[in-house]
C-alpha positions in Angstrom: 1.4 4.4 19.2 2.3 1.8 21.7 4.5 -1.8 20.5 0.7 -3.4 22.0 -1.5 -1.3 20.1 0.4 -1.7 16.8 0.7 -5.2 17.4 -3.1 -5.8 17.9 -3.8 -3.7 14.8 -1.7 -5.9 12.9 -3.3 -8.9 14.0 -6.6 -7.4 13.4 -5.6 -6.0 9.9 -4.3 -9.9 8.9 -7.2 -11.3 9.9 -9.7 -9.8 7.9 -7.9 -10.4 5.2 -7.1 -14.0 5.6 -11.3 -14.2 6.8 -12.2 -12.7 3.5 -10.3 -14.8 1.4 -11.5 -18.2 3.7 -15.2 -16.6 3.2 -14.7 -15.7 -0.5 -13.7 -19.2 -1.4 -16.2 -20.9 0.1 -18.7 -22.9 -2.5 -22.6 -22.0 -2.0 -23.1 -25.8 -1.7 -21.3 -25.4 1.8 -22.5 -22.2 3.2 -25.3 -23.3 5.1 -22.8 -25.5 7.3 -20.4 -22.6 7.6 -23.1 -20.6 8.1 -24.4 -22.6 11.4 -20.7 -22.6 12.9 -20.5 -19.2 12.5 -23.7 -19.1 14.4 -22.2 -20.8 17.4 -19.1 -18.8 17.1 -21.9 -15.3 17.6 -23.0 -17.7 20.9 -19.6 -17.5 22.3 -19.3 -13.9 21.4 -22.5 -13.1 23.4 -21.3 -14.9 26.3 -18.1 -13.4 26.3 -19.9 -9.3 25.8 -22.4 -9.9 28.9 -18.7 -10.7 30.8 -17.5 -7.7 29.8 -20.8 -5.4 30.0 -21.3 -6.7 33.4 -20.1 -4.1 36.1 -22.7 -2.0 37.3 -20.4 1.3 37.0 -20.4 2.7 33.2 -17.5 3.3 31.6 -16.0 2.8 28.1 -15.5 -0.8 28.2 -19.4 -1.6 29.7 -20.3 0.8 27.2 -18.4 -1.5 24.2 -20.1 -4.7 25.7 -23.4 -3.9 25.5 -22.7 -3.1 21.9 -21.0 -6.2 21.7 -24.1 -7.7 23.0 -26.7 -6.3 20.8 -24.7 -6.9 17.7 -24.0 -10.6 18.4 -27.0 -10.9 19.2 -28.5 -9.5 16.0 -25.9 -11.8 14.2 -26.9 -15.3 16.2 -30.5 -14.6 15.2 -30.4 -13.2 12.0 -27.7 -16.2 10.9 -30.2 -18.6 12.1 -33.3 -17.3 10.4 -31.6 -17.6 7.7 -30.1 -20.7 7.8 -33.2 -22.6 8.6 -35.2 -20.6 5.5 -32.3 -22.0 3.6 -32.6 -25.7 5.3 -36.1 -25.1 4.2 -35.3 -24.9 0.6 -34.1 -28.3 0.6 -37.3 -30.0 2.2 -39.3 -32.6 -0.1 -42.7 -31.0 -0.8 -45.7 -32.9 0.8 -48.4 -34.1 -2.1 -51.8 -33.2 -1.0 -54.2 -36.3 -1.4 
C-alpha cells in the first residue's frame, strides 16, 4: 500500500467514526434541521459527481461519478421528502366551518 492510500483510509476510517458518534447524539427535536443541512451538503455532492462524470471517454473514474451522481441524488431527494413530511407533522390543523 502506498504512504497516500493508507493515509486516505485513515482519514476515511476516523471519519465515520467521529460522523457516527456526531449523528448518534443528535436529539430527535433537532433532526429535521440537521436533516435539511445534510440536504444541501448532497447538493454540493451532486455538483461536485457531474464534475467528475463529465468526460465523454469512460473510464473508471466517469464510471464512479455517475454513481456518485445517482446516489446523491437519491439522497437530496429522498432527505427532502422526508423532511418536509416531517415539517408537515408540525402544521396547525385547519377547522372546517
Amino acid at each position: 500500500m502506498t504512504t497516500a492510500l493508507l493515509a486516505s483510509l485513515f482519514v476515511f476510517v476516523l471519519a465515520s467514526f467521529v460522523g457516527f458518534e456526531v449523528i448518534n447524539k443528535v436529539p430527535p427535536t433537532l433532526h429535521t434541521p440537521l436533516m435539511s443541512g445534510a440536504n444541501a451538503i448532497s447538493g454540493i455532492a451532486v455538483i461536485g459527481a457531474l464534475l467528475i462524470s463529465g468526460p465523454k471517454d469512460w473510464n473508471v473514474t466517469v464510471i464512479l461519478g455517475l454513481i456518485a451522481v445517482i446516489f446523491a441524488t437519491i439522497n437530496v431527494v429522498g432527505g427532502f421528502l422526508v423532511t418536509d413530511r416531517m415539517l408537515q407533522m408540525f402544521k396547525k390543523k385547519e377547522v372546517k366551518a
